[in-house]
N, CA, C and O of each residue as an XYZ file, in Angstrom:
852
protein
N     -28.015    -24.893    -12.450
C     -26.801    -24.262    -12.978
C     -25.587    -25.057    -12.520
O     -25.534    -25.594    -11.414
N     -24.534    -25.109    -13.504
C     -23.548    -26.134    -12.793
C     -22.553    -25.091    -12.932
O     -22.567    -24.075    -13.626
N     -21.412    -25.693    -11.879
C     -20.698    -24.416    -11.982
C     -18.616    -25.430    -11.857
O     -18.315    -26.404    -11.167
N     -17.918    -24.799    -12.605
C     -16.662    -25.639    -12.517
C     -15.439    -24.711    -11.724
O     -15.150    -23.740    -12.424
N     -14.781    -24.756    -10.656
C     -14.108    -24.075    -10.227
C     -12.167    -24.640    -11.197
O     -11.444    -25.591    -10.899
N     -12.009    -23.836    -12.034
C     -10.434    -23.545    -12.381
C      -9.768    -22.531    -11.913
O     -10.138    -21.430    -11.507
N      -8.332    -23.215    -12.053
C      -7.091    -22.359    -11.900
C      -6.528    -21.507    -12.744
O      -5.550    -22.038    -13.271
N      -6.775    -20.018    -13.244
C      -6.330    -19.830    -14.472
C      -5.150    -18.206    -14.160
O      -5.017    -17.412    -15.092
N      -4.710    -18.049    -13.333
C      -3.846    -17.137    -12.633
C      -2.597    -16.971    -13.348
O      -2.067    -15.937    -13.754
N      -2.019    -18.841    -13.473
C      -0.304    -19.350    -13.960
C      -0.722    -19.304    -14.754
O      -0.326    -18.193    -15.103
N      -1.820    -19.900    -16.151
C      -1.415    -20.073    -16.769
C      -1.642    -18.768    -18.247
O      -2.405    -17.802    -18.242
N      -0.626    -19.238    -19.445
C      -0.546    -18.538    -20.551
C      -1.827    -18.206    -20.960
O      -2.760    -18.994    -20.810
N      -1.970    -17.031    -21.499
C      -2.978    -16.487    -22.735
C      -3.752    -17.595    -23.383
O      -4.904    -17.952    -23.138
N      -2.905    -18.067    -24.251
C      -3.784    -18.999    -24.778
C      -4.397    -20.109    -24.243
O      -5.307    -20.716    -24.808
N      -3.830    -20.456    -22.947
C      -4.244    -21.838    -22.229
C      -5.615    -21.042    -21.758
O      -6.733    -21.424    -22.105
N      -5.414    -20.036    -21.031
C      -6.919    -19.710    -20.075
C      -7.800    -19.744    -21.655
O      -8.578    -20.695    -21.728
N      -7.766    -18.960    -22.718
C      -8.548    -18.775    -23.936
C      -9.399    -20.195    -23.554
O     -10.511    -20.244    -23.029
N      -8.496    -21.406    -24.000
C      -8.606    -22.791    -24.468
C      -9.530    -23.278    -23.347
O     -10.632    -23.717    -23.675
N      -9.102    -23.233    -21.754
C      -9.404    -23.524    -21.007
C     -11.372    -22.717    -20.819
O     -12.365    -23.440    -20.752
N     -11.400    -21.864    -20.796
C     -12.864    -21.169    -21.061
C     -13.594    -21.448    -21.893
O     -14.789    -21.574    -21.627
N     -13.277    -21.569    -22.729
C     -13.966    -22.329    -24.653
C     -14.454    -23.857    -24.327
O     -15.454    -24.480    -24.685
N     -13.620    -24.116    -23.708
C     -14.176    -25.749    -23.358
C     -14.766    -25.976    -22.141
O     -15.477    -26.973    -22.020
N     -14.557    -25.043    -20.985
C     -15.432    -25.558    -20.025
C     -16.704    -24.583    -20.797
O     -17.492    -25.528    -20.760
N     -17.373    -23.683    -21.333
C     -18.423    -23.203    -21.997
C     -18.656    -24.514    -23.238
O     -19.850    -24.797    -23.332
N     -18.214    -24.916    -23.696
C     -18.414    -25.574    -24.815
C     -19.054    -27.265    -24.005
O     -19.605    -28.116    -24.703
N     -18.854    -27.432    -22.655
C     -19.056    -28.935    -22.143
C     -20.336    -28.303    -21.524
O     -21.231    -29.132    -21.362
N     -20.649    -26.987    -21.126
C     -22.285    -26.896    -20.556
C     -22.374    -26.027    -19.725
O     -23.345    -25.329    -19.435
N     -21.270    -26.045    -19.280
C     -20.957    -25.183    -17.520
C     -21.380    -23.487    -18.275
O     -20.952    -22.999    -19.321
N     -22.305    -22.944    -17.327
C     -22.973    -22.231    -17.572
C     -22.346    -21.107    -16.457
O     -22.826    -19.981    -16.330
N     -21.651    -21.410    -15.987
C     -20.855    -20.154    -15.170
C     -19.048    -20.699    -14.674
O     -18.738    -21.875    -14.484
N     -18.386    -19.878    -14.592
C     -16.797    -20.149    -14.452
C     -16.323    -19.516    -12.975
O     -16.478    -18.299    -12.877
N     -15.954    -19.972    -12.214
C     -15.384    -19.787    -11.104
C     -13.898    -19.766    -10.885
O     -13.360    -20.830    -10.582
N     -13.334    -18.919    -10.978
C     -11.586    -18.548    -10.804
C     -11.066    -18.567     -9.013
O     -11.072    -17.735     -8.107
N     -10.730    -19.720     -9.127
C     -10.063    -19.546     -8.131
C      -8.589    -19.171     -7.335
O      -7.746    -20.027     -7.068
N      -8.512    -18.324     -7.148
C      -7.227    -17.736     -7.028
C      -6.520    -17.791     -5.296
O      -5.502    -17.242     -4.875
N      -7.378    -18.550     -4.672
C      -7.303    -18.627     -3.108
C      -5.725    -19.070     -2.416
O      -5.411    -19.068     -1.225
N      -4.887    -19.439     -3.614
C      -3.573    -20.157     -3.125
C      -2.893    -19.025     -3.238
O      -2.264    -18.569     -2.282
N      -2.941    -18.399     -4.496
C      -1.739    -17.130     -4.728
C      -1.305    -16.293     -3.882
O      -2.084    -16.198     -2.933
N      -0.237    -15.516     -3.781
C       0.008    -14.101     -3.614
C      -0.625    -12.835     -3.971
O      -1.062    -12.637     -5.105
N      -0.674    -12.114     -3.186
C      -1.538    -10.991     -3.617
C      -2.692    -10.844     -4.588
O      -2.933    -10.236     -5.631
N      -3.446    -11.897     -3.551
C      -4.542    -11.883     -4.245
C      -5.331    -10.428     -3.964
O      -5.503     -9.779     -2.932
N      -5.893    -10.131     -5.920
C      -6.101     -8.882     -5.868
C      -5.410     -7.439     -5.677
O      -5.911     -6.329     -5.498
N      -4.229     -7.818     -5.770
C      -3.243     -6.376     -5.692
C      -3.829     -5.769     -7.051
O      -4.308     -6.287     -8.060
N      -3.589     -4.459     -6.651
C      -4.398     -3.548     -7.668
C      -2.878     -3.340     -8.744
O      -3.185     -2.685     -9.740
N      -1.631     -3.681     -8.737
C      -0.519     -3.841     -9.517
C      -0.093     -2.060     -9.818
O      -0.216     -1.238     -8.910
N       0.336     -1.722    -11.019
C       0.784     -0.294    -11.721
C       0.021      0.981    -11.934
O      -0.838      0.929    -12.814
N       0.123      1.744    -11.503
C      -0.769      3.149    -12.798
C       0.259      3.049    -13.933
O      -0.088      2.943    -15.109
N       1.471      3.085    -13.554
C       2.198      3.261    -14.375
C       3.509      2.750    -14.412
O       4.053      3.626    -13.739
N       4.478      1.910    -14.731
C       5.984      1.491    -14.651
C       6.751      2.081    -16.102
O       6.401      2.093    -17.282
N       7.836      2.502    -15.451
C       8.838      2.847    -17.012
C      10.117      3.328    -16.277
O      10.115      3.710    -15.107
N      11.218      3.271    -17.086
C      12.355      3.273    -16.534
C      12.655      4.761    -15.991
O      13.760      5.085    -15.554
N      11.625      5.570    -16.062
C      11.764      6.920    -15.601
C      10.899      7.097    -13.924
O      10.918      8.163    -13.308
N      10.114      5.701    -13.351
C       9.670      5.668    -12.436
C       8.736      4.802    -12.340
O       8.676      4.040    -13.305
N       7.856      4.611    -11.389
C       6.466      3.742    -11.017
C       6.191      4.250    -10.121
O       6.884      4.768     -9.245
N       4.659      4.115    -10.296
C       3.841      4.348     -9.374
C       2.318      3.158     -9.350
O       1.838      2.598    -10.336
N       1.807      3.046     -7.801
C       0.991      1.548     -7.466
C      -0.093      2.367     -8.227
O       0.020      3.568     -8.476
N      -1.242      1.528     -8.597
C      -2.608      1.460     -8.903
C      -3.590      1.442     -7.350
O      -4.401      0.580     -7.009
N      -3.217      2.598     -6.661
C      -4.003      2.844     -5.284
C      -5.684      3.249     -5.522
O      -6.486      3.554     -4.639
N      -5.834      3.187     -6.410
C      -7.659      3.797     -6.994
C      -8.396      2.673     -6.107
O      -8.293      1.455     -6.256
N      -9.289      3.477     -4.992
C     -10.087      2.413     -4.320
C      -9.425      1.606     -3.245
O     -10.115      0.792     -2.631
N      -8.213      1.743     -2.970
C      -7.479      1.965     -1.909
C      -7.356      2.841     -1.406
O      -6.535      2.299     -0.667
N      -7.392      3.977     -0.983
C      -7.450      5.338     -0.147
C      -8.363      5.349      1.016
O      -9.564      5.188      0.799
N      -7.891      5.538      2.363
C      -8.452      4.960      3.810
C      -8.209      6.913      4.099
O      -7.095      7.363      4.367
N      -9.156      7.596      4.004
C      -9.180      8.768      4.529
C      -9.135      9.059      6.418
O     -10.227      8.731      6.881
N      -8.368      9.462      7.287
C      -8.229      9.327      8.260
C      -9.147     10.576      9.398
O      -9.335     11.725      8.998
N      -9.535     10.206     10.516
C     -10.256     10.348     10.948
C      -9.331     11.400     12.157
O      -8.161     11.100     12.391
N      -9.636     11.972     12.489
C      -8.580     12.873     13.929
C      -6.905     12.369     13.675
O      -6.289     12.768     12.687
N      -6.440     11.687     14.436
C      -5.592     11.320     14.919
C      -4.793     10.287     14.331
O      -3.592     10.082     14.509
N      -5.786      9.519     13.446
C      -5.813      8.100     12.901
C      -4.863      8.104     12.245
O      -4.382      6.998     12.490
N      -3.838      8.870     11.141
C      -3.585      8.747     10.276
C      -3.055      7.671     10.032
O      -3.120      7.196      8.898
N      -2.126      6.768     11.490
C      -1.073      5.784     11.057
C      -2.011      4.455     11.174
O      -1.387      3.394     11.183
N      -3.500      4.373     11.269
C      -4.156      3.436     11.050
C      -5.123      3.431      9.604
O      -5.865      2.454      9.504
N      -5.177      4.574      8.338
C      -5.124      5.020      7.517
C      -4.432      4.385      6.762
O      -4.840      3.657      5.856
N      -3.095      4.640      7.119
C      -1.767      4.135      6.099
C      -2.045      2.588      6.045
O      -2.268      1.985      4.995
N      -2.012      2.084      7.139
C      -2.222      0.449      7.346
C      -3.400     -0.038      6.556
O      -3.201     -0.938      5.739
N      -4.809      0.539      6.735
C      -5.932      0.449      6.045
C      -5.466      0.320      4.546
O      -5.471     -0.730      3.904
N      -5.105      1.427      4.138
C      -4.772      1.558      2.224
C      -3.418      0.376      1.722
O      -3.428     -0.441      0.801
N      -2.306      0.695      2.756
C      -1.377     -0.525      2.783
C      -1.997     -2.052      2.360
O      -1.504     -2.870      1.583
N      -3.005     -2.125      2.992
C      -3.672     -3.454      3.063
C      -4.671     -3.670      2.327
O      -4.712     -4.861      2.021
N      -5.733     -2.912      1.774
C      -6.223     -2.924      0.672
C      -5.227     -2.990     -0.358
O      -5.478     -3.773     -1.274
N      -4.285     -2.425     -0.409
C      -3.755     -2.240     -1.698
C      -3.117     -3.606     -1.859
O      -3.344     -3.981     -3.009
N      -2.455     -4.451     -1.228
C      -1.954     -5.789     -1.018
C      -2.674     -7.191     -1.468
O      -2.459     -8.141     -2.220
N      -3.630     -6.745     -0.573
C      -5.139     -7.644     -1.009
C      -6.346     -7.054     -1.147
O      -6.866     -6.673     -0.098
N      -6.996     -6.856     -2.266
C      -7.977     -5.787     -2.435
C      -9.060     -6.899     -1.715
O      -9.731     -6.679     -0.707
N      -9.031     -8.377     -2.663
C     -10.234     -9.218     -2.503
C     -10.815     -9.344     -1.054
O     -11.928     -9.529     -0.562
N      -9.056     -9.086     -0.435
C      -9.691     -9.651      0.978
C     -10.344     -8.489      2.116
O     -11.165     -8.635      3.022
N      -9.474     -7.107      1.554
C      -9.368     -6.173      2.435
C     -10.141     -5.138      2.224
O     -10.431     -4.343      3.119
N     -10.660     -5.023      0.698
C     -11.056     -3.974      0.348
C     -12.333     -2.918      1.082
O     -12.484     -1.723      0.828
N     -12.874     -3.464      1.711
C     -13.637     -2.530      3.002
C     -13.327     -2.062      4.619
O     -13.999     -1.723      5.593
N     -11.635     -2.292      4.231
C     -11.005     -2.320      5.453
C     -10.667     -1.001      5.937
O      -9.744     -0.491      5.302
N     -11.142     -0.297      6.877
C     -10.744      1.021      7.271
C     -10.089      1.420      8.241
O      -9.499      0.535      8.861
N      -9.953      2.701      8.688
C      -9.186      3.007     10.348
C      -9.803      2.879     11.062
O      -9.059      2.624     12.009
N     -11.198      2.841     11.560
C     -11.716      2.157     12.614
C     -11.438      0.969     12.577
O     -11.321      0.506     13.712
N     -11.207     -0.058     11.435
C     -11.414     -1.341     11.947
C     -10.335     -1.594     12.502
O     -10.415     -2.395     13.434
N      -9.073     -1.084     12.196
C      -7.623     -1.055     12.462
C      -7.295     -0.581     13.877
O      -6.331     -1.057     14.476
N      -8.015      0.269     14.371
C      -7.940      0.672     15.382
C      -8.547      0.147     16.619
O      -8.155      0.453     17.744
N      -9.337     -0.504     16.410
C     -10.464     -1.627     17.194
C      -9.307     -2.930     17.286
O      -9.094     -3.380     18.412
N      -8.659     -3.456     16.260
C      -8.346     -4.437     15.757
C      -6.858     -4.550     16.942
O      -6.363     -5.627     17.273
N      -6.362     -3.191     17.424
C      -5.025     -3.165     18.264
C      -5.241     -2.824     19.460
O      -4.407     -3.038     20.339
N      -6.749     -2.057     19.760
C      -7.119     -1.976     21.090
C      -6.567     -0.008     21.395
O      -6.042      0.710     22.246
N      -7.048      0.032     20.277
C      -6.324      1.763     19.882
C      -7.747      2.625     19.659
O      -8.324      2.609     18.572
N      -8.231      3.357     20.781
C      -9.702      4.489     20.630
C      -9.092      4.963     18.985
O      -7.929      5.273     18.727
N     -10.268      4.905     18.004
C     -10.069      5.503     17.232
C     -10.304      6.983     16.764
O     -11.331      7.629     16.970
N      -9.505      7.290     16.292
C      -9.035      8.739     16.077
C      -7.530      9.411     17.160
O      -7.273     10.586     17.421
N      -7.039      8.582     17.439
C      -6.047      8.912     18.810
C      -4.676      7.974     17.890
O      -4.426      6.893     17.357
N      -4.207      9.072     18.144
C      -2.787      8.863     17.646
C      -2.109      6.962     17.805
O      -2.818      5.996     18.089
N      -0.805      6.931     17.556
C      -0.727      5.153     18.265
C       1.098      5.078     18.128
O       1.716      6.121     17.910
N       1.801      3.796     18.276
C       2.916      3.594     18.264
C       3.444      2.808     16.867
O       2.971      2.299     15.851
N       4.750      3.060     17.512
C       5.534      2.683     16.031
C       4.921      0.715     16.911
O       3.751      0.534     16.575
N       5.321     -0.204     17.579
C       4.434     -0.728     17.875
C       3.470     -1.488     17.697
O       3.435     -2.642     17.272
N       2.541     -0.686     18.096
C       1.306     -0.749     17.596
C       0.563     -0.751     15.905
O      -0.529     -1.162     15.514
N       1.633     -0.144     15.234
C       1.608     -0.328     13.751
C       2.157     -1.523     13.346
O       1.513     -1.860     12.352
N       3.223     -2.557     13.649
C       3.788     -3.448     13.372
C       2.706     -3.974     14.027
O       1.883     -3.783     13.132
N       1.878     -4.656     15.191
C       1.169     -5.243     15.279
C      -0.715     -5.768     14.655
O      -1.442     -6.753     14.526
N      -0.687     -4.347     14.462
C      -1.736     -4.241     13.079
C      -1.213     -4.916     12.007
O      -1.922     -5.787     11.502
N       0.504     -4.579     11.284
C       0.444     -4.957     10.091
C       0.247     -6.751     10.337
O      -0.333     -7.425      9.486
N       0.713     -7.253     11.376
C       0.332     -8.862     11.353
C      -0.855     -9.159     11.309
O      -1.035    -10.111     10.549
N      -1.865     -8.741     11.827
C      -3.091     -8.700     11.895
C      -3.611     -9.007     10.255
O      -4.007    -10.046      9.727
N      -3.430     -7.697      9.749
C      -3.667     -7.821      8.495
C      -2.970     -8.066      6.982
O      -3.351     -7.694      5.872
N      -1.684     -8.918      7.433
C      -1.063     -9.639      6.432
C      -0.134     -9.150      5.958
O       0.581     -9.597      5.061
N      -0.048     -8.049      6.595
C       1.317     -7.151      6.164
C       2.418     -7.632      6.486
O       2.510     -7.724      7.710
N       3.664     -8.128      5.719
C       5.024     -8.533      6.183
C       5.991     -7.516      6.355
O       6.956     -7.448      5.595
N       5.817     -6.704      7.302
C       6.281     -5.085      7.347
C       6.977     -5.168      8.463
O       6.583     -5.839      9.417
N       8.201     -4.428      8.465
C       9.477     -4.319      9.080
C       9.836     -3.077      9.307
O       9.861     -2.224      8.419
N      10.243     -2.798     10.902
C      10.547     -1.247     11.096
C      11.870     -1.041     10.676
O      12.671     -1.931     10.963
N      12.335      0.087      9.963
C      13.575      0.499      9.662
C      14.176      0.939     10.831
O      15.304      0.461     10.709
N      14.164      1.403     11.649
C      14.609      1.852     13.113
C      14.133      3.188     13.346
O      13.198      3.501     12.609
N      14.473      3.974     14.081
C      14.792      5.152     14.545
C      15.507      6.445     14.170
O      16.714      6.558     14.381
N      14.858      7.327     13.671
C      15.555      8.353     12.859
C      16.217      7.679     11.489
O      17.289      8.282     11.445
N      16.210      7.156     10.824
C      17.510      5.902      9.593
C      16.317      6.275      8.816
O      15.116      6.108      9.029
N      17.068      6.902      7.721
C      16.321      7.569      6.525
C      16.283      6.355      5.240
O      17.131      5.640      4.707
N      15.313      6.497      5.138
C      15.258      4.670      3.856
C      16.281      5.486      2.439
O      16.327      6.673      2.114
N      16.789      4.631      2.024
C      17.096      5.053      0.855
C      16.354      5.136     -0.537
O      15.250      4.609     -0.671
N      16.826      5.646     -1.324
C      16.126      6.069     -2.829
C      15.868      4.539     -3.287
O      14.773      4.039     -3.544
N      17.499      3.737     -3.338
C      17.220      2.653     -3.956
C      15.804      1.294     -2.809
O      15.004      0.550     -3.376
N      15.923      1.381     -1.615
C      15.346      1.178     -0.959
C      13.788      1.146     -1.501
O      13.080      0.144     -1.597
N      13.433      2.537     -1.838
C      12.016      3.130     -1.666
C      11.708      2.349     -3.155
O      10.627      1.795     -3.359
N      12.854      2.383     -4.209
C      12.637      1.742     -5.598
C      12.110      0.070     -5.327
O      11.283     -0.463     -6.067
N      12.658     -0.536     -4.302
C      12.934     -1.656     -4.222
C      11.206     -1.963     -3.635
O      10.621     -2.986     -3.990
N      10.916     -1.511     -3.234
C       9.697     -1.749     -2.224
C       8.764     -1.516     -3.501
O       8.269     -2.511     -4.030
N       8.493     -0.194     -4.041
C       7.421     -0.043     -4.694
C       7.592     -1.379     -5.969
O       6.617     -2.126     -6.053
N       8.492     -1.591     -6.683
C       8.944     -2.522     -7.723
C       8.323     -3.764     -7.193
O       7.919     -4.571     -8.030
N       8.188     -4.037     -5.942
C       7.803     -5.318     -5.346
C       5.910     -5.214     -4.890
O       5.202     -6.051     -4.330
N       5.569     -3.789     -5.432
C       3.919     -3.697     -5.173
C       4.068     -3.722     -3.507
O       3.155     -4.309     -2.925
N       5.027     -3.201     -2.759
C       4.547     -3.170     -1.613
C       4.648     -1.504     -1.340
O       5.766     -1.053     -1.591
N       3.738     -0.604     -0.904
C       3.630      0.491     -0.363
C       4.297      0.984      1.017
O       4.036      0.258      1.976
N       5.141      2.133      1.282
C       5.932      1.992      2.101
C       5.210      3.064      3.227
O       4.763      4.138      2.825
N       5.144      2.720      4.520
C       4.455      3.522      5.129
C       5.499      4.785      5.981
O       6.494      4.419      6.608
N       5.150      6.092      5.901
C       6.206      7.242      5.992
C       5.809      7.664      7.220
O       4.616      7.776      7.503
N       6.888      7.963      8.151
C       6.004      8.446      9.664
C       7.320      9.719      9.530
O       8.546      9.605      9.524
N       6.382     10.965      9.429
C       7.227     12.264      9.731
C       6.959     13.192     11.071
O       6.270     12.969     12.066
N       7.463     13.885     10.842
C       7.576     14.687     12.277
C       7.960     16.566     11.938
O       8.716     17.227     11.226
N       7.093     16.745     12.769
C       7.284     18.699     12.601
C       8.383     18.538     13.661
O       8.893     17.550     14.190
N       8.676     20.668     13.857
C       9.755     20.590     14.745
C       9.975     20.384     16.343
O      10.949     20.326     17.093
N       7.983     20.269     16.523
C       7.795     20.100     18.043
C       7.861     18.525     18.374
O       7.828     18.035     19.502
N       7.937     17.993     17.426
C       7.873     16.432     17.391
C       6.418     15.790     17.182
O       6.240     14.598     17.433
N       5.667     16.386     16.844
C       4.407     15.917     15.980
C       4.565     15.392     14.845
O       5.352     15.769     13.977
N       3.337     13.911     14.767
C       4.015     13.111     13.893
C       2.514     13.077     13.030
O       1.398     13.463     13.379
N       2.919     12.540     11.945
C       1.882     12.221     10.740
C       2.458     11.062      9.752
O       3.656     11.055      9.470
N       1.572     10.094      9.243
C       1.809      9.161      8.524
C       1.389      9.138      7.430
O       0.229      9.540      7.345
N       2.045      8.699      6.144
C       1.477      8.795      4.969
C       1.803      7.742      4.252
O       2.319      6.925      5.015
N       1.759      7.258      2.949
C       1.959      6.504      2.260
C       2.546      6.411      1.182
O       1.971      6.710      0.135
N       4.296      5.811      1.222
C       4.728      6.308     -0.114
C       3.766      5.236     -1.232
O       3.283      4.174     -0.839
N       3.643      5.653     -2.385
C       3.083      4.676     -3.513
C       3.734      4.965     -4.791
O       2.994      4.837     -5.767
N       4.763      5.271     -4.988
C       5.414      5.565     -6.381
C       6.757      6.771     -5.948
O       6.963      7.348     -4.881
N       7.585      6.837     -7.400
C       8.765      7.326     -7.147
C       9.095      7.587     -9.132
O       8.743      6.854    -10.056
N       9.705      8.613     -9.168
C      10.260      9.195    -10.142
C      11.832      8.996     -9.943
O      12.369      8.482     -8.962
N      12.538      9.579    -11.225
C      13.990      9.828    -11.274
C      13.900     10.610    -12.285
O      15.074     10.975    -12.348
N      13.119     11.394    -13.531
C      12.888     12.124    -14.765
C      14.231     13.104    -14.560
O      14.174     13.827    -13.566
N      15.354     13.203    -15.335
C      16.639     14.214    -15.099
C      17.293     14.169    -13.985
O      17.706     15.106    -13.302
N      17.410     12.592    -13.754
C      18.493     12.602    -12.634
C      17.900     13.292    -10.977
O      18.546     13.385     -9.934
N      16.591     13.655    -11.228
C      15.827     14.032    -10.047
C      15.501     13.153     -9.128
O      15.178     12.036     -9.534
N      15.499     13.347     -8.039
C      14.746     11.461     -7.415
C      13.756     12.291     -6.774
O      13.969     13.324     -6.138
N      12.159     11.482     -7.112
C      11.121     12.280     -6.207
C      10.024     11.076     -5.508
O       9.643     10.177     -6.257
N       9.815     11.085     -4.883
C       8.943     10.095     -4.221
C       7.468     10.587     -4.209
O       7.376     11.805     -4.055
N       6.201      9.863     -4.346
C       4.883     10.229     -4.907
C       4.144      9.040     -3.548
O       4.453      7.926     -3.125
N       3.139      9.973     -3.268
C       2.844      9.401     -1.447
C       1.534     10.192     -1.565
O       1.237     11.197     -2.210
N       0.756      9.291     -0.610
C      -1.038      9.373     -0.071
C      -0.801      9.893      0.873
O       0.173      9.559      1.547
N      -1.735     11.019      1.271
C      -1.477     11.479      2.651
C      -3.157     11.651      3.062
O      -3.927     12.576      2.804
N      -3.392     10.316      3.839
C      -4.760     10.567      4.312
C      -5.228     11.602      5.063
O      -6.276     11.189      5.560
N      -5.029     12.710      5.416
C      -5.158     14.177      6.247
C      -5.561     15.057      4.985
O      -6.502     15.821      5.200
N      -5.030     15.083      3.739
C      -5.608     15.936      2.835
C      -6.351     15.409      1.923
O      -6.722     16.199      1.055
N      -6.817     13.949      1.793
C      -6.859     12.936      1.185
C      -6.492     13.434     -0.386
O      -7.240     13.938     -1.223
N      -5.052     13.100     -0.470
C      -4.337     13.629     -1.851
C      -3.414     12.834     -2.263
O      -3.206     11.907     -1.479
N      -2.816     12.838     -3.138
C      -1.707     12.208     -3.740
C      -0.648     13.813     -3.878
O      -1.153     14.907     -4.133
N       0.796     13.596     -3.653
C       1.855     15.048     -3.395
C       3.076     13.864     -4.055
O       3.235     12.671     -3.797
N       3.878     14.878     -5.084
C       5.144     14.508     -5.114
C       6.265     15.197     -4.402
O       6.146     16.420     -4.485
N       7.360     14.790     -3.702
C       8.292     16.005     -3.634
C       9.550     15.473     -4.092
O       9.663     14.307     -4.469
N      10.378     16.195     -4.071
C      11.956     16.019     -3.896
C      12.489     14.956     -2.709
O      12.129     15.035     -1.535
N      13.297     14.077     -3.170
C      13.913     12.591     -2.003
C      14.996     13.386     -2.011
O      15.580     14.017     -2.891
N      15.171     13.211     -0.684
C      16.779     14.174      0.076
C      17.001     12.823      0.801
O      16.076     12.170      1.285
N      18.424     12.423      0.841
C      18.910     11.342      1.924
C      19.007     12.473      3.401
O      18.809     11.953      4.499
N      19.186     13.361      3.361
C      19.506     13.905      4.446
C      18.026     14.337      5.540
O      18.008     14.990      6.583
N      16.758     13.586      4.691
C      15.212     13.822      5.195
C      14.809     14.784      4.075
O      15.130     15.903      3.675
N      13.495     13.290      3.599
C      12.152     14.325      2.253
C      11.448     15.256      3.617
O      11.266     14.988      4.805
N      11.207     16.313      2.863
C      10.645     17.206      3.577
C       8.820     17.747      2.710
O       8.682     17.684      1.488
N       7.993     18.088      3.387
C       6.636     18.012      2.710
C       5.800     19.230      3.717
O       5.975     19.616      4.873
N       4.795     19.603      2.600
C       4.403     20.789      3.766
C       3.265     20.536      3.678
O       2.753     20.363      2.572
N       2.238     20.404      5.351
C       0.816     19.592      5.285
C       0.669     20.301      6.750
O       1.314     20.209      7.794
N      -0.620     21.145      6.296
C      -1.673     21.711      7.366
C      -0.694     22.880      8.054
O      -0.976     23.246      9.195
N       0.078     23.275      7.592
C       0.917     25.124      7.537
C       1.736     24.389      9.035
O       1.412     24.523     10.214
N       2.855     23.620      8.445
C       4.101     22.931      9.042
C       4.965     22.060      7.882
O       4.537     21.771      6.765
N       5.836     21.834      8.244
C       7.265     21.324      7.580
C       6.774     20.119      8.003
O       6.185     19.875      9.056
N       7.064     19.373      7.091
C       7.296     17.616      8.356
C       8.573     17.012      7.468
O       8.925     17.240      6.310
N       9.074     16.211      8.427
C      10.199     15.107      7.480
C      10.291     13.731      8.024
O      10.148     13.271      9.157
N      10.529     13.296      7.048
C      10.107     12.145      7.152
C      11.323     11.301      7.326
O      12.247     11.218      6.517
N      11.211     10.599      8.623
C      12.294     10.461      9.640
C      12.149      8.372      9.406
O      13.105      7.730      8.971
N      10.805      7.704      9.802
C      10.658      6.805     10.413
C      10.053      5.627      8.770
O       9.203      6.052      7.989
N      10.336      5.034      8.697
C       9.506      3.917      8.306
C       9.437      2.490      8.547
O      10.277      1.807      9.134
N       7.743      1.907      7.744
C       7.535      0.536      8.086
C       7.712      0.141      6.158
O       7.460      0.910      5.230
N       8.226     -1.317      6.080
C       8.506     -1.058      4.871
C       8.269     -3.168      4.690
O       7.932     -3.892      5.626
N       8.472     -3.487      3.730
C       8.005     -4.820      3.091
C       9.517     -5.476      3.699
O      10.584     -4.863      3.685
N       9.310     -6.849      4.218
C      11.088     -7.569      4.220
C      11.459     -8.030      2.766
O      12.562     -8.526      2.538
């Protein structure tokens, strides 16, 4: 069997057509795409884009979290979703092994930035209490990067989730987020003043994020 490795990622419709027809037409009995240079190789891209909102294509990205795990969850699906090819069996144990973090046990803001290097994430803490903005949250998802949400009840218990899409339908702004603890997809209402979400009979708001530079 002979086999021809092409580049067919850049180019137009009709070139890849042309380009396949003739390496089949010279003998080559199998085609090899190599995509090893690009960006996001394997991003799973849209469910849906339109000027009324977007939301990522997370199907098969979803890292269901284990006790404590959640903010090694977020990182897990974050990173599948980025690079499926490379990541796609990537979970919260491995994430948690990977920072020196017992898995299922909570972790740091930290300790999440050091995972995201690990696994290719170019992720940047917003600071401390500093609520991301609407246009912000637009800006990130538009760029296929998933924004990771760290909220807090009123005792200061924290939970992490995953924004992956955002509405505006009537001047509404709503943000659309994975929350590995219920393993669900939830829309709510975006407040600059803190989105607020209700998970496991508590309030949380969402105070903290890690987000794409």
């Amino acid at each position: 069997m002979q086999y021809i490795i092409i580049r067919l990622l850049k180019m137009s419709f009709k070139d890849k057509l042309k380009t396949v027809v003739d390496t089949y037409s010279n003998g080559d009995e199998e085609v090899i795409i190599d995509n090893s240079e690009d960006d996001l190789i394997g991003a799973k891209g849209f469910e849906y884009k339109d000027g009324f909102g977007a939301k990522l294509d997370i199907n098969g990205c979803w890292v269901k979290q284990y006790k404590d795990s959640c903010w090694a969850s977020s990182i897990a699906t974050c990173a599948r979703y980025r690079n499926f090819k490379k990541y796609k069996y990537l979970n919260g144990e491995d994430v948690s092994n990977k920072v020196g973090v017992e898995y299922g046990k909570s972790s740091s803001i930290t300790k999440m930035l050091e995972a995201c290097e690990e696994y290719d994430l170019d992720y940047k803490y917003l600071g401390d209490d500093k609520i991301m903005s609407f246009d912000k949250i637009t800006k990130n998802i538009l760029k296929e990067a998933p924004v990771m949400m760290i909220s807090y009840n009123n005792t200061g218990g924290a939970h992490a989730t995953t924004c992956v899409g955002y509405t505006n339908h009537g001047g509404i702004k709503q943000i659309i987020f994975f929350n590995s603890g219920s393993y669900s997809i939830t829309t709510v209402e975006y407040k600059s003043s803190g989105t607020k979400y209700s998970y496991s009979n508590q309030i949380l708001t969402w105070k903290r994020s890690l987000y794409i530079k």
